[in-house]
MARMAR-995333 format. One record per residue (C-alpha): residue in one letter; x, y, z. Coordinates in steps of 0.25 Angstrom, whole numbers. Layout:
rest: a | xx: X | yy: Y | zz: Z
...
//
This chain:
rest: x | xx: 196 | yy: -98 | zz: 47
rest: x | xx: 187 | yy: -87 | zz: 46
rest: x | xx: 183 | yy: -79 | zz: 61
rest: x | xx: 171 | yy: -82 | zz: 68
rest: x | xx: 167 | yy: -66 | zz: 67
rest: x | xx: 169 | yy: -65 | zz: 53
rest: x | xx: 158 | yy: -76 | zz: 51
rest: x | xx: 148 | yy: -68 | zz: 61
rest: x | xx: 152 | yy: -53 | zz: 56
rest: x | xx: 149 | yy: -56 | zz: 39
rest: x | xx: 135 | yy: -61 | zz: 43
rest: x | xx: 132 | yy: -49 | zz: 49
rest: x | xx: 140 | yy: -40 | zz: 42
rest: x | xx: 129 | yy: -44 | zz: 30
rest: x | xx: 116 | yy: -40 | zz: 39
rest: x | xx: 122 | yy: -28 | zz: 44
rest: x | xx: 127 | yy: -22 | zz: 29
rest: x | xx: 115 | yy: -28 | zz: 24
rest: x | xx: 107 | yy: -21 | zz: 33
rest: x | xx: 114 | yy: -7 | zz: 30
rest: x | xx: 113 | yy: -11 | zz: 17
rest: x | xx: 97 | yy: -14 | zz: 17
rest: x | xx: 95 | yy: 0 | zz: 27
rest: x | xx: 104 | yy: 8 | zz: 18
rest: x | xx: 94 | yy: 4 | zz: 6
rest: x | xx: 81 | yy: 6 | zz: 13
rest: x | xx: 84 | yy: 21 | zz: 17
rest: x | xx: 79 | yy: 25 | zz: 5
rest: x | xx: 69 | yy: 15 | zz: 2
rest: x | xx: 57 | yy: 26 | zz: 5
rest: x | xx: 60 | yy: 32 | zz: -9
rest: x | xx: 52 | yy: 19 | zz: -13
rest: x | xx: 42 | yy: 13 | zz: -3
rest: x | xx: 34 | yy: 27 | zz: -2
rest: x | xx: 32 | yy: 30 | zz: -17
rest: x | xx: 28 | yy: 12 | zz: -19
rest: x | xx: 20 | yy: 15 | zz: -7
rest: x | xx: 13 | yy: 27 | zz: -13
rest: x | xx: 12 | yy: 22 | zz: -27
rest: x | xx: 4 | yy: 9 | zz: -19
rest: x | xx: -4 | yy: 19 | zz: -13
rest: x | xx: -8 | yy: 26 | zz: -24
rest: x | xx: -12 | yy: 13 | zz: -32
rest: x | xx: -19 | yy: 7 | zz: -22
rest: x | xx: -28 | yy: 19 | zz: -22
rest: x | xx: -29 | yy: 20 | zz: -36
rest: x | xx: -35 | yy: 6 | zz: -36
rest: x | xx: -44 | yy: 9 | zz: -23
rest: x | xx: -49 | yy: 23 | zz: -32
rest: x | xx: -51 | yy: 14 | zz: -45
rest: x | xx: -59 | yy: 3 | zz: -39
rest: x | xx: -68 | yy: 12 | zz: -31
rest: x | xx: -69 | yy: 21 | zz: -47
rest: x | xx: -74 | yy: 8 | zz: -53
rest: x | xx: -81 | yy: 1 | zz: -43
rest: x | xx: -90 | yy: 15 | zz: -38
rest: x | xx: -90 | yy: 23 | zz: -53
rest: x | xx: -95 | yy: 13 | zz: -63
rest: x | xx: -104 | yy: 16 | zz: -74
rest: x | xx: -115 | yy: 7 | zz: -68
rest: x | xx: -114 | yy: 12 | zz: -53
rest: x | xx: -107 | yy: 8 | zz: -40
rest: x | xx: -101 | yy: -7 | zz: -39
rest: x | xx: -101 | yy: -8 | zz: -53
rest: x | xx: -88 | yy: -9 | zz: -59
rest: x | xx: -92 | yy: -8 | zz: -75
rest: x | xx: -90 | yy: -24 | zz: -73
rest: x | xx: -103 | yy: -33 | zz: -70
rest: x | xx: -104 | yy: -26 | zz: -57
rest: x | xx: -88 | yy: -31 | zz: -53
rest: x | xx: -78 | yy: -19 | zz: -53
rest: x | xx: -67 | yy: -17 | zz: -63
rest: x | xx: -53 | yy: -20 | zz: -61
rest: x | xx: -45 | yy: -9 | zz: -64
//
């Protein structure tokens, strides 16, 4: 027959190395969220810079994006 403690102690025993385990692998997880959070950065505002480009410098004027008076999609 197996103990009483023995059925308590493996459950936890799972959270608590789990846990070391899930901390251990998230001390270095910086490496990767702040250049993705950058790169999304910098895309965002690439897209922001495009749209104001084509929507402000057409050929035909302001608000006119080259299309029938819609703006392109870049």
């Amino acid at each position: 027959m197996i103990a009483t403690s023995s059925r308590r102690a493996t459950p936890l025993l799972a959270v608590v190395l789990g846990g070391l385990g899930l901390i251990a692998s998230l001390a270095n997880v910086d490496y990767v969220v702040m250049p993705a959070l950058f790169l999304g950065a910098a895309l965002v505002s690439l897209r922001i810079y495009r749209r104001h480009v084509a929507l402000n410098c057409s050929p035909n004027g302001p608000g006119d994006g080259g299309q029938n008076g819609r703006p392109q999609n870049l």
